[in-house]
C-alpha positions in Angstrom: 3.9 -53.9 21.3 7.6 -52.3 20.1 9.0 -49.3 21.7 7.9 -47.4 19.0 4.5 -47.1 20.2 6.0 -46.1 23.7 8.0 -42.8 22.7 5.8 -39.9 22.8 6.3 -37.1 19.5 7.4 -34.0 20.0 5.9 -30.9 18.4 7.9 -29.0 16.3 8.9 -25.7 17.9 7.2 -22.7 16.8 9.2 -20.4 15.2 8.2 -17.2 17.3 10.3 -13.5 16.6 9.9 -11.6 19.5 8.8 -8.0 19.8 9.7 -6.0 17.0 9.9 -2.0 18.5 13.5 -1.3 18.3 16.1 -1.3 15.6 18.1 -3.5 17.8 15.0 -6.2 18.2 14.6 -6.2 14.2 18.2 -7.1 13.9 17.8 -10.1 16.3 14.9 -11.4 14.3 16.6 -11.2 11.2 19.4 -13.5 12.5 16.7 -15.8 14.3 15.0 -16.4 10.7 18.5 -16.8 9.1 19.4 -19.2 11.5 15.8 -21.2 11.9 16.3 -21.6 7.6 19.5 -22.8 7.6 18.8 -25.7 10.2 15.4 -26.7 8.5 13.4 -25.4 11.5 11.6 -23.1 9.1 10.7 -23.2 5.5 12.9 -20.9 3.0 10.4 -19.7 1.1 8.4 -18.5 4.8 11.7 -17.7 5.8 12.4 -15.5 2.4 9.2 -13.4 3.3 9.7 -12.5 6.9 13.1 -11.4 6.4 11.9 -9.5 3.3 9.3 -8.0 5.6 11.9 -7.4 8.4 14.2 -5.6 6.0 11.3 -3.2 5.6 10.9 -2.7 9.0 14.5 -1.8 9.8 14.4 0.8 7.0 11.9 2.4 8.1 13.1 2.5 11.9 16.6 3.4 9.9 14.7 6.3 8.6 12.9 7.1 11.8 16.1 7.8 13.6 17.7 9.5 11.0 15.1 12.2 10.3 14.9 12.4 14.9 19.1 12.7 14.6 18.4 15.6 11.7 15.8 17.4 13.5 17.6 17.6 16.7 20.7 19.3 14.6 18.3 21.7 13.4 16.9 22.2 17.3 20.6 22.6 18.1 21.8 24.4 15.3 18.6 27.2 16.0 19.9 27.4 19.6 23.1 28.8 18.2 21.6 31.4 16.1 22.7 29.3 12.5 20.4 29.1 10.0 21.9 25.7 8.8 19.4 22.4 8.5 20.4 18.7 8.9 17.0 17.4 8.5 16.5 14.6 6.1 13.4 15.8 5.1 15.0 18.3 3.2 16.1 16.2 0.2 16.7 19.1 -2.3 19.3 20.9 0.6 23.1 19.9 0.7 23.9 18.9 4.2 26.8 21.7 5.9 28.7 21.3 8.8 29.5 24.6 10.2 33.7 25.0 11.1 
């Protein structure tokens, strides 16, 4: 029998991301994809569409702490008594800082 027989396969590793709740996590994954396609652990195309989906995701968390930053000038703005909003809800409004 050669030694051939004798050595055991390995699996291939899984390619796993994570937990994906913070902006911070996203970001990690995106580099862990980047990184599994560059070393052939993952396939680019598969690779391609989880860091397309990724992207997405750190848009929208992008956006998500954006519009908290804007509302809580506009809490702390309505504490002072100014009628000024920071909200990025409010598209169509041009975005003052009071001097």
């Amino acid at each position: 029998m050669s030694k051939d027989f004798d050595q055991v396969a390995k699996a291939p590793k899984q390619f796993k991301l994570g937990h994906l709740g913070t902006l911070n996590q996203v970001i990690v994954a995106l580099g862990k994809t980047i990184r599994a396609m560059a070393d052939g652990g993952l396939d680019s195309q598969v690779g391609s569409r989880i860091c397309n989906g990724l992207g997405i995701m750190r848009h929208c968390l992008e956006t998500r702490t954006l519009d908290q930053l804007g509302e809580r000038l506009d809490h702390l703005e309505n504490t002072r008594g100014e009628g000024n909003s920071y909200g990025t809800a409010k598209h169509d409004q041009p975005h003052h800082l009071a001097h």
